[in-house]
C-alpha positions in Angstrom: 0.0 0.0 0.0 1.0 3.7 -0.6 2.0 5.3 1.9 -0.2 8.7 2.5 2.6 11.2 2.5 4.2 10.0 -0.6 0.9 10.4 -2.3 0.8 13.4 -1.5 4.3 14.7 -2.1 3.3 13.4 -5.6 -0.1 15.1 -5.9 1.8 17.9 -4.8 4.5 18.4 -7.4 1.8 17.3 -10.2 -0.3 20.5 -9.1 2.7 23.0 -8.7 4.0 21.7 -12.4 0.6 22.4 -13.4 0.5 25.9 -12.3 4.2 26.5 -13.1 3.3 25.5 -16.6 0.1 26.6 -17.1 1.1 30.4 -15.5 4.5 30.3 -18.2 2.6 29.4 -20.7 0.0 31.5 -20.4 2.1 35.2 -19.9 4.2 34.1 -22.9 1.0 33.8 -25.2 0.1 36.8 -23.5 3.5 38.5 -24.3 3.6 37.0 -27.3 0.0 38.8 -28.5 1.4 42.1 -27.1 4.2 42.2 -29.0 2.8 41.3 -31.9 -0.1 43.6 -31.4 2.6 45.9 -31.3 4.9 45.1 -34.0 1.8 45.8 -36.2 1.2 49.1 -35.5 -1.0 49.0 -32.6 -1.4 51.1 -29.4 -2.5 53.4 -31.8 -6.3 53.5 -31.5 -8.3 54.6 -28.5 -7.7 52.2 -26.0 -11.1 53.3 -23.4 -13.9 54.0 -25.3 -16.0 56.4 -22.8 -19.0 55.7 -25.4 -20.5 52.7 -27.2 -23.5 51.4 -28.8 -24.8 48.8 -26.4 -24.6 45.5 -27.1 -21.8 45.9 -28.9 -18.1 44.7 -28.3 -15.6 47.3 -28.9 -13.1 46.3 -31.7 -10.4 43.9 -30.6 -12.9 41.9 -27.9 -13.5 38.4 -28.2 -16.3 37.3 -26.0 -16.6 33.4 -27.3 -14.2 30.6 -27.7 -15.2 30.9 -31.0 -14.2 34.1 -32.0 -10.7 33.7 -30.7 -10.6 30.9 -32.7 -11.3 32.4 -35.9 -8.8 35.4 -35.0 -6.3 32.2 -34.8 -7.1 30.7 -38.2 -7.1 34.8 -39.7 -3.8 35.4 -42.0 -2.2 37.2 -40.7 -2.9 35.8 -37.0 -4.9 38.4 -34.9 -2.7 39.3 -32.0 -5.3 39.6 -30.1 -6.4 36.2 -30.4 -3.3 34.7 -29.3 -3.1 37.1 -25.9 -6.8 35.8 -25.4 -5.7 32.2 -25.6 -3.2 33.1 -22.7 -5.9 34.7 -20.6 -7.9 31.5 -21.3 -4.6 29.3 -20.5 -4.6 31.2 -17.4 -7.8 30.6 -16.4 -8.3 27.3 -17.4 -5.1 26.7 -15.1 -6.4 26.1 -11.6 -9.3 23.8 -13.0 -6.7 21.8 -14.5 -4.6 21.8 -11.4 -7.9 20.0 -9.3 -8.2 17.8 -12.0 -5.0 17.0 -11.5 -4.8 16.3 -7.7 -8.2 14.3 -7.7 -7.2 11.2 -8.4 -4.1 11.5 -7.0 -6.2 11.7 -3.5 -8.5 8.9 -4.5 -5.4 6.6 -4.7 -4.0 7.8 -1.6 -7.6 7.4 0.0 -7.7 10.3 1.3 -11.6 11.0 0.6 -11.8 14.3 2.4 -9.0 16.1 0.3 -10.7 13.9 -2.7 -14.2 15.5 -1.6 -13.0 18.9 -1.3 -11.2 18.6 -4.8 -14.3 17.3 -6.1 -16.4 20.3 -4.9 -14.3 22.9 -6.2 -14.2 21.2 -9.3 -18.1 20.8 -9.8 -18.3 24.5 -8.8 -16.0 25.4 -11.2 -17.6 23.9 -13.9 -21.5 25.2 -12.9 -19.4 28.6 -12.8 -18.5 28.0 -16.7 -22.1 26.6 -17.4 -23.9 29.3 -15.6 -21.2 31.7 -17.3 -22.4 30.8 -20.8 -18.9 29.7 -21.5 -19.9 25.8 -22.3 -22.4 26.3 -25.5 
């Protein structure tokens, strides 16, 4: 049998090299996008736009999945997808750390960290539902 500890020593490393990874990962998209964004000429336009039609997105604001993935398949590459996919990188980050350290906790048997894990988890994803960001 496992010992505990070692369980979680292991559970432990596997959640900091998912948020070591998933943090790098997503500032260099996001770097990567602002330099881009920059390299091609932008900074240029108003950046707080004091007045808007409603229910419109200023330009440069991807409010679905699927708009930053059309940005992405755009030639040239719209900097501003690939920053977005590092704000989503970022985000996505701590779910994917819990994931993660789940069932490392049900091997261990340690059902109350498992439980906990489980809940955060769940409330994670009925944040996304309720979010509209599943669809």
């Amino acid at each position: 049998m496992t010992e505990p500890r070692q369980v979680h020593t292991a559970a432990e490393y596997l959640v900091a090299r998912v948020l070591l990874v998933g943090g790098l990962v997503g500032l260099v998209l996001i770097g990567l996008g602002l330099g881009m964004h920059a390299a091609n000429g932008g900074f240029h336009h108003q950046v707080l736009a004091l007045q808007r039609v409603p229910g419109s997105a200023p330009p440069g604001v991807f409010t679905s999945m699927r708009q930053i993935v059309l940005g992405l398949r755009r030639r040239p590459i719209d900097p501003l997808a690939v920053g977005a996919v590092g704000l989503v990188v970022l985000m996505l980050t701590p779910g994917v750390a819990v994931t993660v350290a789940l069932p490392c906790f049900l091997a261990a048997r340690d059902y109350r960290h498992a439980t906990i894990a489980a809940a955060v988890l769940s409330m994670l994803l009925v944040s996304l539902l309720l979010a509209g960001a599943v669809h």
